[in-house]
Steps between C-alpha positions, in 0.01 A plus 500: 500500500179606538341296205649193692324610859177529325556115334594354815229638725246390218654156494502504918123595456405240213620257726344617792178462357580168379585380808183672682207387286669172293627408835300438858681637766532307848655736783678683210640169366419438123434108538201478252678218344492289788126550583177322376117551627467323821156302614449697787144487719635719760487343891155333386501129399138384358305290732870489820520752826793671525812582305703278243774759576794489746364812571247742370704821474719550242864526646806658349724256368749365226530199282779350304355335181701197358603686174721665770356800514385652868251766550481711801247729677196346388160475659413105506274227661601124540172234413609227710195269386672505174853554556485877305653844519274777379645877415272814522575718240554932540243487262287241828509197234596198636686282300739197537841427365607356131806335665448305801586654862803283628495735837325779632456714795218639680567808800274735646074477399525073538465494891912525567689733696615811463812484289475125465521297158345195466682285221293229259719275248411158313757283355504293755425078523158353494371360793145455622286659242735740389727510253762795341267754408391506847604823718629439848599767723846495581591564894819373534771551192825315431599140416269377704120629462199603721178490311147628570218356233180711548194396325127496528263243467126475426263352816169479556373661834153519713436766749280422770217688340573408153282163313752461257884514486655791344858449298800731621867532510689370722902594518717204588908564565741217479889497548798369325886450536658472141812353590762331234250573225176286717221669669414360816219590708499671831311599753529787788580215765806473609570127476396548086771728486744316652401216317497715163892623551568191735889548348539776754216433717747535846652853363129658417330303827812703723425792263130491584610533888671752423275721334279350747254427255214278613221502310541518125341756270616541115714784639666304715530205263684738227719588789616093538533475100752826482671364790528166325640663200747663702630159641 
């Protein structure tokens, strides 16, 4: 009995070892497997003010990666120039994912509320200049879709005092109903929405008295789109 106890607790700590220095360790999840070196310059971007980032902190999040597996406390940062999730590390490497992200989430460190989640997920149909890989925010859940794109662009600027223009980021937000498998755009003006989900466009407009919602925010638009699910 006691020959066995001393095999198994040298077999638990063969493979502990293993798993420690074969294996990175991310929030004490062994996903070595599914990481690779990232090209990461930090906030800076040669020659551009300002931040590629959705935001410079690192936030807590999760990701589901399209081999089906899903990862949870992490520490990661969304590029929105390039459409790219970045992980830091325990070890404060920052690396990307094998697999690509299909969805991830982003909480507290990324500007949100206390408490509050903010979901990402791709998949979705091309439209504009974007096309599946692209992440959209997802406000409003169900059959029927709210989406927020947020990305950054590169303009050239001139302060007052300045002689030449100076190249920074600029964040840009667009919204869009997927609806029957098409993305439409929308805006936050009422007569888009109605427009948008002009199917029920008498139940949300009595809805919208009701709630007594007058001027439209994303808030309140996610608010019309879960209400429109509900219909």
């Amino acid at each position: 009995m006691k020959r066995n106890l001393i095999k198994f607790c040298s077999l638990f700590f063969v493979l502990w070892i293993i798993s420690t220095h074969v294996k990175g360790q991310v929030k004490g999840m062994i996903v070595s497997s599914n990481l690779k070196d990232a090209n990461y310059n930090g906030n800076s971007f040669t020659g551009v003010g300002g931040s590629p980032f959705l935001s410079d902190k690192w936030a807590s999040g999760k990701v589901k990666l399209a081999d089906g597996s899903n990862y949870t406390d992490l520490k990661l940062k969304y590029n929105v120039e390039n459409n790219q999730v970045f992980l830091l590390t325990d070890n404060n490497e920052v690396k990307t994912f094998q697999f690509p992200v299909t969805e991830f989430t982003l909480s507290q460190g990324a500007n949100e509320e206390k408490g509050q989640e903010r979901v990402f997920r791709n998949g979705f149909p091309s439209i504009d200049d974007a096309n599946a890989e692209t992440y959209y925010e997802v406000l409003a859940d169900g059959n029927t879709k709210l989406l927020k794109r947020t990305f950054k662009t590169i303009v050239a600027e001139r302060s007052p005092s300045a002689t030449t223009p100076t190249n920074v980021f600029k964040t840009k937000e667009k919204y869009y109903v997927l609806r029957d498998g098409e993305m439409v755009n929308t805006r936050t003006v009422k007569k888009s929405v109605l427009t948008t989900l002009s199917n029920k466009a008498v139940e949300i407009e009595k809805y919208m008295q009701l709630q007594k919602i007058n001027m439209l925010d994303e808030k309140a638009l996610a608010k019309i789109v879960t209400y429109y699910n509900s219909l």
